[in-house]
Phi, psi and omega in degrees: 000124174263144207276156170257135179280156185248137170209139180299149158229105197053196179260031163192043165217192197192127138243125179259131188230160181238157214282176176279165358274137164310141188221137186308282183359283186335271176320288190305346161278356155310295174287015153281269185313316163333256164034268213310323205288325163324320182241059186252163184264355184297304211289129152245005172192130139268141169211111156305168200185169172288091167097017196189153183235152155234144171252102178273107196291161192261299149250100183292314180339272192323297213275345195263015158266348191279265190326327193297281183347284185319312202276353168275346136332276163310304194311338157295344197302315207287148168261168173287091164261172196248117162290162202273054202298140174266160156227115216247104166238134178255081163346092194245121168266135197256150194082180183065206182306314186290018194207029190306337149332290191312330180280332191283333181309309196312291212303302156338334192253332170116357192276155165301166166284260138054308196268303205282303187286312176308304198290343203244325197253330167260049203248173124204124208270175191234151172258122183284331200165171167205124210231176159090313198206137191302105173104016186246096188267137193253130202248139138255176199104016151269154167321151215262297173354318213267331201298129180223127176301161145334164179280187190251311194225112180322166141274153154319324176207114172236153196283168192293120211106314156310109193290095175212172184262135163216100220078231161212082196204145166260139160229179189220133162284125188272351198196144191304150134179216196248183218137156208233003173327166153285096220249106186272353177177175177233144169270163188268309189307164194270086209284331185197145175209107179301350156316310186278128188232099032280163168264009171249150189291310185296137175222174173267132203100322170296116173297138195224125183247140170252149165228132171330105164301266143224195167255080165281185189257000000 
């Protein structure tokens, strides 16, 4: 079991981080030290991450060599926890405009298109966080088969909904902006609505099934 490296950020954070590849086990012993770190009187905000915690301190001087110890300390301790997690199915048509991708995924990976959508559609993923932009959750559960780096050169705009690969982790874009995802196909659903409370569809923990919608050429 590996230990989390500690490193200050700046003088009023703590980041615990664990080394790669992120792993459900991992992410769930993350959230365990959340848990824990959440009701410390030091502590004044946790924020979770892929593989990492930030602790924002209250009085950093005093506590963040203090807390480095505690967490360190613990960490064989902590058990895995599992959030209390949904199962959120998302409607994807996949391939056409909305996919501009997919052939290119196929070929990388050596799969049929055909093949590349049964497997991306029959995965289930879990949301590890949710990060880069509001409502945009970083999934683990793809198939290894599927992982295609990023693009070299971002596009400028991708539209709200797109449904990609990156590495090897799957995502949804919640809102048009720009990105190097692999982009196989869009979804319809709302990924974040500031009206709405929560305003994200997505939580950490939530199991996520994409279903074929339909398939264009």
């Amino acid at each position: 079991m590996q230990e989390p490296q500690i490193h200050p950020l700046g003088d009023s954070a703590l980041l615990c981080s664990l080394p790669a590849p992120a792993t459900l086990p991992q992410q769930q012993r993350i959230w365990a030290l959340a848990e824990l770190a959440a009701a410390w009187d030091e502590v004044s905000e946790v924020v979770p991450g892929m593989n990492n915690l930030m602790l924002i301190l209250k009085h950093p001087a005093v506590e963040r060599d203090t807390l480095a110890r505690r967490i360190i300390r613990l960490w064989p301790k902590l058990g895995a926890t599992k959030a209390q997690g949904r199962t959120v199915e998302i409607p994807v048509v996949y391939g056409g405009a909305d996919g501009p991708d997919l052939q290119s995924v196929a070929d990388h990976t050596g799969l049929s298109v055909d093949e590349v959508i049964k497997r991306h559609s029959g995965g289930d993923y879990v949301v590890y966080f949710i990060g880069f932009m509001p409502g945009f959750a970083y999934m683990g559960g793809l198939a290894p088969e599927l992982a295609t780096p990023r693009h070299t050169e971002p596009r400028l705009s991708i539209p709200a909904g797109s449904v990609g690969i990156g590495g090897e982790q799957t995502g949804i874009y919640p809102m048009a902006s720009p990105g190097g995802w692999q982009l196989l196909g869009r979804t319809s659903a709302p990924l974040f609505d500031p009206a709405q409370n929560p305003p994200t569809l997505l939580r950490p923990g939530d199991h996520v099934r994409f279903t074929v919608e339909r398939v264009e050429q």
